[in-house]
Biopython code that builds the backbone (N, CA, C, O; Angstrom):
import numpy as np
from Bio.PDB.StructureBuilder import StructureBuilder

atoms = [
    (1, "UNK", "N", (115.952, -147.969, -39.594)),
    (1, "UNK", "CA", (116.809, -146.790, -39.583)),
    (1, "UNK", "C", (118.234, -147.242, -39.920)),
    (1, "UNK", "O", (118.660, -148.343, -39.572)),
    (2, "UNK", "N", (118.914, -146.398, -40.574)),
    (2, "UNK", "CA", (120.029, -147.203, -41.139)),
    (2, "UNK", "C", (121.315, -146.436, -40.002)),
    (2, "UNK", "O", (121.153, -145.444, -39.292)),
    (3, "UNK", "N", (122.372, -147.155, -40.124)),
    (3, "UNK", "CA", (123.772, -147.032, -39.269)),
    (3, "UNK", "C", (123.643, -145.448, -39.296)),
    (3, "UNK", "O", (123.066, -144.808, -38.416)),
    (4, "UNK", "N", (124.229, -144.917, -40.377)),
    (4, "UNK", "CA", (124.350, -143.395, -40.012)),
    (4, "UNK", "C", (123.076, -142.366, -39.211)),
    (4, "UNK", "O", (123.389, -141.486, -38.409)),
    (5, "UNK", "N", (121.557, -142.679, -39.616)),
    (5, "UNK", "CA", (120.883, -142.155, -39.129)),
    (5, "UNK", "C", (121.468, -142.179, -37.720)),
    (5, "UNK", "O", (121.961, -141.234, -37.104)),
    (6, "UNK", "N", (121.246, -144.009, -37.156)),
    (6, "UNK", "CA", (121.377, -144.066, -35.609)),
    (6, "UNK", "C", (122.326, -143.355, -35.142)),
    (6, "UNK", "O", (122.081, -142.632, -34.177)),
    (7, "UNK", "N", (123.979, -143.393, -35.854)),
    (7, "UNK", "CA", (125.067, -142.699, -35.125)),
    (7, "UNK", "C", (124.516, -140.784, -34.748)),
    (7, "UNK", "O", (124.966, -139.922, -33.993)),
    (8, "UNK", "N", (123.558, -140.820, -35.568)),
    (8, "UNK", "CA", (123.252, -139.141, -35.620)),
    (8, "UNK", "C", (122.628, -139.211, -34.509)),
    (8, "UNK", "O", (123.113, -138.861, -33.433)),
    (9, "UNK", "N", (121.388, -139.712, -34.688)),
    (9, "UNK", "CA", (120.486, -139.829, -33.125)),
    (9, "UNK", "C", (121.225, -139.901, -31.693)),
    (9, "UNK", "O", (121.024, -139.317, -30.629)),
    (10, "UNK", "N", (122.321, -141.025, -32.185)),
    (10, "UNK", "CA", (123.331, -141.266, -30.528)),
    (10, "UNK", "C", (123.837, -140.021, -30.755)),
    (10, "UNK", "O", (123.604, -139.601, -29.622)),
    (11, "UNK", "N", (124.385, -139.012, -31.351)),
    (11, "UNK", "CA", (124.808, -137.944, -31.059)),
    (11, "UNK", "C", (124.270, -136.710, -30.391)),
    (11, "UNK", "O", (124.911, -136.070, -29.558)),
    (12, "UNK", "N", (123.076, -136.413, -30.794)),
    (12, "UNK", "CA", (122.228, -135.467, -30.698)),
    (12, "UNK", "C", (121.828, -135.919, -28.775)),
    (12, "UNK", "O", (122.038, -135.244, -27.768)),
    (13, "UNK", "N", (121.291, -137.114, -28.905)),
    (13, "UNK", "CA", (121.007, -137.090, -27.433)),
    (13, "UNK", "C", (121.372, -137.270, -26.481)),
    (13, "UNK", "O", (120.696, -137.087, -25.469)),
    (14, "UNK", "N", (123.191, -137.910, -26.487)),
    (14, "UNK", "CA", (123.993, -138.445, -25.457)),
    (14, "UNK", "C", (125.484, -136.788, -25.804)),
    (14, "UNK", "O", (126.635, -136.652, -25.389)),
    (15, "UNK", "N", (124.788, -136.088, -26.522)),
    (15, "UNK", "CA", (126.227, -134.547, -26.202)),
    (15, "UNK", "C", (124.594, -133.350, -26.161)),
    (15, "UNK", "O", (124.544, -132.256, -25.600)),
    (16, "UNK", "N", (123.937, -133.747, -26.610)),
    (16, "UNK", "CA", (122.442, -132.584, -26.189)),
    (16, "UNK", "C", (123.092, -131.359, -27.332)),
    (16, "UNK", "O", (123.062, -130.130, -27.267)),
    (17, "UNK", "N", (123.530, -132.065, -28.120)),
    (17, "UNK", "CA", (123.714, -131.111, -29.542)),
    (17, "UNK", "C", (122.805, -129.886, -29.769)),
    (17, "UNK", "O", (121.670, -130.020, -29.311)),
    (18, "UNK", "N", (123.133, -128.489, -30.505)),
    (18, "UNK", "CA", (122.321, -127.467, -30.434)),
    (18, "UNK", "C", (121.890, -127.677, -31.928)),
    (18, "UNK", "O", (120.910, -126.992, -32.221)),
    (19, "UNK", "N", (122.400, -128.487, -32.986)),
    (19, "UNK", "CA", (122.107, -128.687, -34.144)),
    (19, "UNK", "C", (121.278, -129.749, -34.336)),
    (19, "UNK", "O", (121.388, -130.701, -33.563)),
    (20, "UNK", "N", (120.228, -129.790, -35.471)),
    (20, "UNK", "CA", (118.707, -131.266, -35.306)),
    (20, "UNK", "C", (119.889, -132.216, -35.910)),
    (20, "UNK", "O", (120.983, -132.013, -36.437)),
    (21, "UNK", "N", (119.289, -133.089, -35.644)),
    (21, "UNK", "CA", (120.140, -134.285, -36.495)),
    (21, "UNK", "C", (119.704, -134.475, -38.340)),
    (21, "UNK", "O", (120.256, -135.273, -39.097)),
    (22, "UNK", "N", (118.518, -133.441, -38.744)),
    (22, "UNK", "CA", (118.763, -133.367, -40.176)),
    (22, "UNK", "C", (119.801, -132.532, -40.733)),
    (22, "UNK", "O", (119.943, -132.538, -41.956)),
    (23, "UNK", "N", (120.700, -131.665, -39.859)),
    (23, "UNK", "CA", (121.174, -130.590, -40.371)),
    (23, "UNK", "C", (122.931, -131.187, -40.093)),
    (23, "UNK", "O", (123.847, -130.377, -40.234)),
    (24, "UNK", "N", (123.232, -132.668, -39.694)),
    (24, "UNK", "CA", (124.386, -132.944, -39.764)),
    (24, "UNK", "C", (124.639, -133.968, -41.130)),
    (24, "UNK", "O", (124.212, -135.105, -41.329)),
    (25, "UNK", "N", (125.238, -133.365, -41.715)),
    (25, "UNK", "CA", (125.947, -134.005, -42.886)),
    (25, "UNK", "C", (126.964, -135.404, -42.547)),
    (25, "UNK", "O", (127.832, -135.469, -41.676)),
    (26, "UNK", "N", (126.622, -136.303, -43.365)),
    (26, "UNK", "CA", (127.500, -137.575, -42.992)),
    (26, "UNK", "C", (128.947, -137.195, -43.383)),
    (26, "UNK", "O", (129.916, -137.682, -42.802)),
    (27, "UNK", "N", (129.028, -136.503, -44.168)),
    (27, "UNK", "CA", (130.637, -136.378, -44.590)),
    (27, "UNK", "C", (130.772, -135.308, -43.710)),
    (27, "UNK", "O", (131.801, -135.643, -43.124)),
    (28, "UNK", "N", (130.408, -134.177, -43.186)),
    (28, "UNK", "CA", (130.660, -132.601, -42.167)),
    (28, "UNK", "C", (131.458, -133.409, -41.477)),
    (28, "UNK", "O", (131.325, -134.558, -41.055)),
    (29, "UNK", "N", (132.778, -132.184, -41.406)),
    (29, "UNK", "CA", (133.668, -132.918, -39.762)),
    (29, "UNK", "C", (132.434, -132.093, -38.866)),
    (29, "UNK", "O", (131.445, -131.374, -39.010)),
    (30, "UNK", "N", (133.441, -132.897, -37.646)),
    (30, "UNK", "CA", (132.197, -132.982, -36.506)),
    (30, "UNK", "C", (133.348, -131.837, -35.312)),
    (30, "UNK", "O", (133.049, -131.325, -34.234)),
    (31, "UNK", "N", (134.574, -131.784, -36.040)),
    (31, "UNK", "CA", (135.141, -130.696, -35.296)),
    (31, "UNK", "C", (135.573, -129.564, -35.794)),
    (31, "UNK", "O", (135.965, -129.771, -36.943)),
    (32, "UNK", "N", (135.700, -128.393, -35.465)),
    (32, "UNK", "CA", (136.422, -127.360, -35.767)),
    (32, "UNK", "C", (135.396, -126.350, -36.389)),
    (32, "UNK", "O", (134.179, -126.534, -36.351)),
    (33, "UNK", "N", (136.067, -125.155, -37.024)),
    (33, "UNK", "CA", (135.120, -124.292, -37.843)),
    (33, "UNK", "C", (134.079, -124.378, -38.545)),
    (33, "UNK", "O", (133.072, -123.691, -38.716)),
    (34, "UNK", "N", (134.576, -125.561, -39.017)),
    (34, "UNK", "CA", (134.224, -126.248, -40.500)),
    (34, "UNK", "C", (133.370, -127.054, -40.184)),
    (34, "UNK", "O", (132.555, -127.216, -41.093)),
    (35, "UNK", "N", (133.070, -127.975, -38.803)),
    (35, "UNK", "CA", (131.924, -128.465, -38.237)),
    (35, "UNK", "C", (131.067, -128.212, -37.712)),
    (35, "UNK", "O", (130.575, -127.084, -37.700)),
    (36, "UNK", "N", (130.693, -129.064, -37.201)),
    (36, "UNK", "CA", (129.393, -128.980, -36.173)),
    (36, "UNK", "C", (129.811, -128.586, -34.403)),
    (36, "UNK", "O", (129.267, -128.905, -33.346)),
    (37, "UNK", "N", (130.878, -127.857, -34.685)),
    (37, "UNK", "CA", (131.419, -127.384, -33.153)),
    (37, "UNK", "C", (131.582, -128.322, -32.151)),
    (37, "UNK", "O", (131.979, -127.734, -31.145)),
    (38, "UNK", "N", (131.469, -129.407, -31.975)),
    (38, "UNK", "CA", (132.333, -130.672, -31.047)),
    (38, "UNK", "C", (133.589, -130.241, -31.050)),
    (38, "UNK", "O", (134.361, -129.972, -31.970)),
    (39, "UNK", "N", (133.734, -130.196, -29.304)),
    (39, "UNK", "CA", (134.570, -130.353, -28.720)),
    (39, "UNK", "C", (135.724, -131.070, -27.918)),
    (39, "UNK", "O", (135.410, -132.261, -27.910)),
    (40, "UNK", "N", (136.682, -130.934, -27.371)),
    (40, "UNK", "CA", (136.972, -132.076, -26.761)),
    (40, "UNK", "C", (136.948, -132.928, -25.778)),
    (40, "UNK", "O", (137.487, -134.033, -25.707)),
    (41, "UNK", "N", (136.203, -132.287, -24.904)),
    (41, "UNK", "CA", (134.975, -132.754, -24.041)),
    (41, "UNK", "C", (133.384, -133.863, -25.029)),
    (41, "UNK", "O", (132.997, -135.007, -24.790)),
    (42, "UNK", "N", (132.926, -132.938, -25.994)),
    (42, "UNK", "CA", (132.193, -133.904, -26.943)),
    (42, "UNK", "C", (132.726, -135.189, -27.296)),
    (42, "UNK", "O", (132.110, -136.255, -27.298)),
    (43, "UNK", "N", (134.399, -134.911, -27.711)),
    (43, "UNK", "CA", (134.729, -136.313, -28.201)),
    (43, "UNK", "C", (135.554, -137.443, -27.497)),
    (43, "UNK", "O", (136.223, -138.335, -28.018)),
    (44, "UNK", "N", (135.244, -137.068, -25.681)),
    (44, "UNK", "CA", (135.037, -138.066, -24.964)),
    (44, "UNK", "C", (133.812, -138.541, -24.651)),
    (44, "UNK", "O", (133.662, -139.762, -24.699)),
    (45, "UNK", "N", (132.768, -137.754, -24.294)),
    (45, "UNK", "CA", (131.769, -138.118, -24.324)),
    (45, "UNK", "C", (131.070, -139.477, -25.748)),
    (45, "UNK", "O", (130.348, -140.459, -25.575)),
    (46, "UNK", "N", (131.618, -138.990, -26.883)),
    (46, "UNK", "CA", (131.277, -139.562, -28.237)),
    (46, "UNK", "C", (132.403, -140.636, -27.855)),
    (46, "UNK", "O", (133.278, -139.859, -28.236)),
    (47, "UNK", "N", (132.849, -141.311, -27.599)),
    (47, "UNK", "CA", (133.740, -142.387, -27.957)),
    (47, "UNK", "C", (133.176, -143.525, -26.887)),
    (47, "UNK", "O", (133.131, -144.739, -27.089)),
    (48, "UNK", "N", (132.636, -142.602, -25.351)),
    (48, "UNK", "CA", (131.641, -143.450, -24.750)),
    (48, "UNK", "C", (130.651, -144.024, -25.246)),
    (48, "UNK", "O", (130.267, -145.185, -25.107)),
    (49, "UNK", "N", (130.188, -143.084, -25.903)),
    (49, "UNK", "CA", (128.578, -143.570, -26.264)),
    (49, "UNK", "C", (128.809, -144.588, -27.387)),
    (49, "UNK", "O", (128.345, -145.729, -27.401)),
    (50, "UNK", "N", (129.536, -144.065, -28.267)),
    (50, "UNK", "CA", (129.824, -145.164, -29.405)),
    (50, "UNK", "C", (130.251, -146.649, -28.604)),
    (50, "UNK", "O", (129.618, -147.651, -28.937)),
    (51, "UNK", "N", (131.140, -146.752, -27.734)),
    (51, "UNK", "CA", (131.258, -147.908, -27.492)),
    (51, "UNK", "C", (130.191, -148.396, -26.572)),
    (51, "UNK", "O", (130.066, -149.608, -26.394)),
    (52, "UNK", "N", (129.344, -147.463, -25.924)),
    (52, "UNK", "CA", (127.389, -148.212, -25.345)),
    (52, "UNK", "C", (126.968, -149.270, -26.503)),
    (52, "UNK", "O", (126.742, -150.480, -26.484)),
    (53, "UNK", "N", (126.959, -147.946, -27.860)),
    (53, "UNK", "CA", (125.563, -148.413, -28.391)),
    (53, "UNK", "C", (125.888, -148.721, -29.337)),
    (53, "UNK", "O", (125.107, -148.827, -30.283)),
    (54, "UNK", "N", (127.339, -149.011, -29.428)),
    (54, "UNK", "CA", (127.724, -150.176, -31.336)),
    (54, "UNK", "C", (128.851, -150.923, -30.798)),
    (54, "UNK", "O", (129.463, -151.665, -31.565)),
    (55, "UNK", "N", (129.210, -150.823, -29.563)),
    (55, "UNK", "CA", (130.545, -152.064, -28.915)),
    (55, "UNK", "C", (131.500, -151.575, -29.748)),
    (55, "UNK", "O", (132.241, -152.465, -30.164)),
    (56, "UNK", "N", (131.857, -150.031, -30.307)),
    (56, "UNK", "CA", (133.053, -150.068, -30.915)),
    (56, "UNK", "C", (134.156, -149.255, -29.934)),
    (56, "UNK", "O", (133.978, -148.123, -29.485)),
    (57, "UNK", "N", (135.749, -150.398, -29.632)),
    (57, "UNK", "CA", (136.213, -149.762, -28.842)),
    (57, "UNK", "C", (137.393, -148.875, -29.747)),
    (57, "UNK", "O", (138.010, -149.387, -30.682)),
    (58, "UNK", "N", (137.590, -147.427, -29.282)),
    (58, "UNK", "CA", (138.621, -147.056, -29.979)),
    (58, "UNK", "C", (139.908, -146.509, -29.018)),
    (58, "UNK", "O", (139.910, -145.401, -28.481)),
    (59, "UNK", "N", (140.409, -146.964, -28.967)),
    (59, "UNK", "CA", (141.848, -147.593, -28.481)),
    (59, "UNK", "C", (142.805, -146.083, -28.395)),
    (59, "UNK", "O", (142.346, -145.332, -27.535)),
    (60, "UNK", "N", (143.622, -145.709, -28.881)),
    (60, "UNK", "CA", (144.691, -144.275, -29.173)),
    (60, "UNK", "C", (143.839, -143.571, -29.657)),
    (60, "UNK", "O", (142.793, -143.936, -30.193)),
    (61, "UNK", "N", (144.448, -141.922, -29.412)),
    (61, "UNK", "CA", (143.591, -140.974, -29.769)),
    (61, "UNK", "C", (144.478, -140.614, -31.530)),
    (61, "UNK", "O", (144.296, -139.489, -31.996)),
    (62, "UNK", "N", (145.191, -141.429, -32.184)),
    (62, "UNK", "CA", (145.701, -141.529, -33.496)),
    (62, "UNK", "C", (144.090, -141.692, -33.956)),
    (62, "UNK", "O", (143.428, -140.812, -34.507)),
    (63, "UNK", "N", (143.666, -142.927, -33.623)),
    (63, "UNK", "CA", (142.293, -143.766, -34.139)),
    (63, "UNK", "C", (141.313, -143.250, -33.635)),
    (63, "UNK", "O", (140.192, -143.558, -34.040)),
    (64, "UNK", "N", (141.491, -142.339, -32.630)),
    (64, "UNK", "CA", (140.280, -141.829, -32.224)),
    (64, "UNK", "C", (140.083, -140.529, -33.195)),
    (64, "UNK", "O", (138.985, -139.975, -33.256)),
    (65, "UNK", "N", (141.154, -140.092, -33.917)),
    (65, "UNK", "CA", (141.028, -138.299, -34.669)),
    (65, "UNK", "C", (140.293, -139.005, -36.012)),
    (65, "UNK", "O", (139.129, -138.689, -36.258)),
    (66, "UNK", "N", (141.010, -139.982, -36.888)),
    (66, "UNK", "CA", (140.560, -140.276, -38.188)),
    (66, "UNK", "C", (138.852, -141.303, -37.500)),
    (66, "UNK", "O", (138.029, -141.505, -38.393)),
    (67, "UNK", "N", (138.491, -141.803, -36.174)),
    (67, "UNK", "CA", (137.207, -142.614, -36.663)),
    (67, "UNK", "C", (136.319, -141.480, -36.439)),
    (67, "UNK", "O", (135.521, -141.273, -37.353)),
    (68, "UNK", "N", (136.275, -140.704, -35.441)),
    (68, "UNK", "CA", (135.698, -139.647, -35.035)),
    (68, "UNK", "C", (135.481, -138.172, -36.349)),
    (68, "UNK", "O", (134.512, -137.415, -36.289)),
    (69, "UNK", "N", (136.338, -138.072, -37.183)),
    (69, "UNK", "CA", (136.083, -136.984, -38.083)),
    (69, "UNK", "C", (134.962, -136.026, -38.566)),
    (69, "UNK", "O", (134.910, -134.798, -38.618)),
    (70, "UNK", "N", (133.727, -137.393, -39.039)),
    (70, "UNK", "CA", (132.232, -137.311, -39.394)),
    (70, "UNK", "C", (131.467, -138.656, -39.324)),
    (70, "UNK", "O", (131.865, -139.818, -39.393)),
    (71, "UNK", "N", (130.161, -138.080, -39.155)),
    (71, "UNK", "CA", (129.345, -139.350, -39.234)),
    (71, "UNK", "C", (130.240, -140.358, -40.217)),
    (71, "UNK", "O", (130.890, -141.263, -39.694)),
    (72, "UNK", "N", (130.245, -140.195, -41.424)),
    (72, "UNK", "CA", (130.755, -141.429, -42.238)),
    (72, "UNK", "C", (131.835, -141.950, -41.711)),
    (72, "UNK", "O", (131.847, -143.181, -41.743)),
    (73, "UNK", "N", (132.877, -141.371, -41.169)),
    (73, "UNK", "CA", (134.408, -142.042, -40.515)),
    (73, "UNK", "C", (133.641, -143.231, -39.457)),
    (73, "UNK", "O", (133.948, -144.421, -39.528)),
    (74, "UNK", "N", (132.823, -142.816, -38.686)),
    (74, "UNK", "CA", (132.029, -143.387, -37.170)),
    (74, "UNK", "C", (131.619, -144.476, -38.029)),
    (74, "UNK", "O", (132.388, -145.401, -37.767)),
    (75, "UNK", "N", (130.642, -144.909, -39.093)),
    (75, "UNK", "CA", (129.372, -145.444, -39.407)),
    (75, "UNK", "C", (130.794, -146.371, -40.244)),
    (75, "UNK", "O", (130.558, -147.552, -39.989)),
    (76, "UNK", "N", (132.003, -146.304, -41.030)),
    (76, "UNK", "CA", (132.982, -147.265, -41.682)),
    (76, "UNK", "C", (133.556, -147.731, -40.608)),
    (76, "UNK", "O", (134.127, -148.821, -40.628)),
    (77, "UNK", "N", (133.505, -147.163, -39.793)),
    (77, "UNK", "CA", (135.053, -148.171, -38.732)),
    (77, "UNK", "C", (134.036, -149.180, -37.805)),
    (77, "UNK", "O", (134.506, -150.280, -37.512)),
    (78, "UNK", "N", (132.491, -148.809, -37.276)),
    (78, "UNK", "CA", (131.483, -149.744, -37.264)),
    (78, "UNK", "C", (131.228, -150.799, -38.153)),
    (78, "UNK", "O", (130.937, -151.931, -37.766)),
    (79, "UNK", "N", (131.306, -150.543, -39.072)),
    (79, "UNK", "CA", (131.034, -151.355, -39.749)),
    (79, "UNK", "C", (131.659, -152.282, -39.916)),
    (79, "UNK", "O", (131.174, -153.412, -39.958)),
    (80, "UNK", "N", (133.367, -151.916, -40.101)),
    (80, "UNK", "CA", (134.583, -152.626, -40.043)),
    (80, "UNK", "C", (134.685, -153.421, -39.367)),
    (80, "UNK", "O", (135.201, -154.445, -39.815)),
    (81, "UNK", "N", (134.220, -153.396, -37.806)),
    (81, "UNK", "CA", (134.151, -153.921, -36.903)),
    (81, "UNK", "C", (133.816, -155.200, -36.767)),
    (81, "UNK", "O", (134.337, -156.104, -36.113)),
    (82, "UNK", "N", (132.827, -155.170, -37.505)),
    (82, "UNK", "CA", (131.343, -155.559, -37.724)),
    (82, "UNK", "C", (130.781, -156.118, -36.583)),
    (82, "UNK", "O", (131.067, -155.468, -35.577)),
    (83, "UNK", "N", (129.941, -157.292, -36.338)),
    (83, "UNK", "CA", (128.725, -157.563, -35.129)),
    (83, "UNK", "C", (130.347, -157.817, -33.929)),
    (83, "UNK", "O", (131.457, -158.335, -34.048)),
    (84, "UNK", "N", (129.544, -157.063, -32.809)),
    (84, "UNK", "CA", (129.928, -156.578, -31.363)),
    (84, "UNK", "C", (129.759, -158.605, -30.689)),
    (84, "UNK", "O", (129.969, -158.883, -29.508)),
]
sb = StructureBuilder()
sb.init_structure("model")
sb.init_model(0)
sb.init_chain("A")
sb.init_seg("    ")
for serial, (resi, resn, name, xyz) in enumerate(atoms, 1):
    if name == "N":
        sb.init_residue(resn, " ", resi, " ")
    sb.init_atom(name, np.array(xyz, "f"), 0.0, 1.0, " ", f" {name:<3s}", serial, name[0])
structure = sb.get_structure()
């Protein structure tokens, strides 16, 4: 399963998302109208889980708006990271 799938999966089951994880787009923001309705409650929850299940820590909420955006922002700054 590749990085973005997993970041989808950690999403869906650690915020209990009302959307499947085929129906989130890697580029979709993950907030606002225009997203997948995450909140800001979701994107504490999401910054936990990301740092469970890929050791990525994100530090200011500057770095937390641009890594958090969409799957793809999450799955580059992982990557960036690289091994935990």
């Amino acid at each position: 399963m590749n990085l973005r799938q997993r970041i989808k999966e950690m999403m869906a089951s650690e915020l209990m998302l009302e959307v499947g994880v085929d129906e989130i787009g890697d580029d979709a923001p993950l907030f606002g109208p225009n997203g997948i309705g995450l909140d800001s409650v979701d994107a504490l929850q999401l910054v936990v889980a990301i740092e469970k299940h890929f050791k990525l820590k994100i530090g200011d909420q500057d770095k937390a708006r641009e890594v958090l955006y969409s799957v793809e922002t999450i799955a580059k700054a992982i990557e960036e990271a690289g091994p935990a």
